[in-house]
N, C-alpha and C positions, 0 to 999 in steps of 0.2 A: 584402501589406505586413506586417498582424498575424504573418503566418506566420513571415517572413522573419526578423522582431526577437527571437521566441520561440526560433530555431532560435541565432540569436546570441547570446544570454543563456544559454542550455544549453549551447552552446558554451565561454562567457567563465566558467560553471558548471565546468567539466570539466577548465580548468589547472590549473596546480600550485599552492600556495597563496601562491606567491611572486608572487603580481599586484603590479603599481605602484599608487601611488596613484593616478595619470593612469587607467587601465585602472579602476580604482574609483569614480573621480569620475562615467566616462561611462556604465560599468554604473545607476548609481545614477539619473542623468539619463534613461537609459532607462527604467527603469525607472517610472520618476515620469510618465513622455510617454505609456509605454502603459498606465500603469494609468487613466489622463487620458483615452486616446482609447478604450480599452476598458470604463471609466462613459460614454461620451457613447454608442458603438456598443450596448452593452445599452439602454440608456435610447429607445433611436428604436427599436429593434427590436420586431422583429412576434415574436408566440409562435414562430412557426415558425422565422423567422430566430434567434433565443435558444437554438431546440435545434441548429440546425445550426453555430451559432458552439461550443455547447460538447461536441458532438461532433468539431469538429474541431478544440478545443483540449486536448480528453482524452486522446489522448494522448504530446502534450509536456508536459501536469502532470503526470500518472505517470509519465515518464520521469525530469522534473525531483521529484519526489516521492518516486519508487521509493529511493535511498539513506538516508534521513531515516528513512521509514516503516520502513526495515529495521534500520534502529539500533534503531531505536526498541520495534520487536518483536522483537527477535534474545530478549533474556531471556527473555519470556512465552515464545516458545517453546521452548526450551531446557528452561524449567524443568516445561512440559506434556508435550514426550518424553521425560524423566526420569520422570515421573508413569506416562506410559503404558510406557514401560520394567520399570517396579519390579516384583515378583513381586506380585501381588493376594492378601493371605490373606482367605481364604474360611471360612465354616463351612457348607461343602454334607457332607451326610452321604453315604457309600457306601451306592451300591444294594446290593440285598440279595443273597447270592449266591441263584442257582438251584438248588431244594431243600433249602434252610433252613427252611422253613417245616412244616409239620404236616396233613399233607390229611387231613380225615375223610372217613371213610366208605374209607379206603382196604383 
């Protein structure tokens, strides 16, 4: 049932921005019911049951997640492959050539 509401809300996530208000009322309602049945379900849950409820809600939050997070870090990276783009100026000194040097005893 959790599953089923998550997959509907990612769903109701994914139209156009022209939603009704009707369509917003009941997102919203839902939303309120599962976060309701989702604190009672954590709260009775066993360790065990906790990780497997949030393995198998990982991933429809990074699905529902994934566009947010990538606005979000679009800059930082942008401006990090810029950084590693740029030419690096350096002060490494040229090795020396071979037989510049001065052997004694030669």
């Amino acid at each position: 049932m959790l599953e089923e509401l998550l997959k509907e809300m990612i769903e109701i996530e994914s139209k156009p921005k022209a939603v009704s208000r009707a369509e917003d009322a009941v997102t919203t309602a839902m939303t309120e019911a599962l976060m309701v049945i989702l604190a009672r379900t954590v709260s009775e849950a066993s360790p065990f049951e906790r990780s497997l409820l949030v393995a198998a809600l990982a991933p429809a939050l990074a699905k529902a997640l994934a566009p947010a997070l990538a606005e979000a870090l679009a800059p930082a990276l942008v401006t990090a492959l810029s950084n590693m783009a740029a030419p690096k100026q350096t002060s490494q000194k040229s090795a020396p050539i071979e037989g510049s040097y001065n052997q004694e005893g030669a």
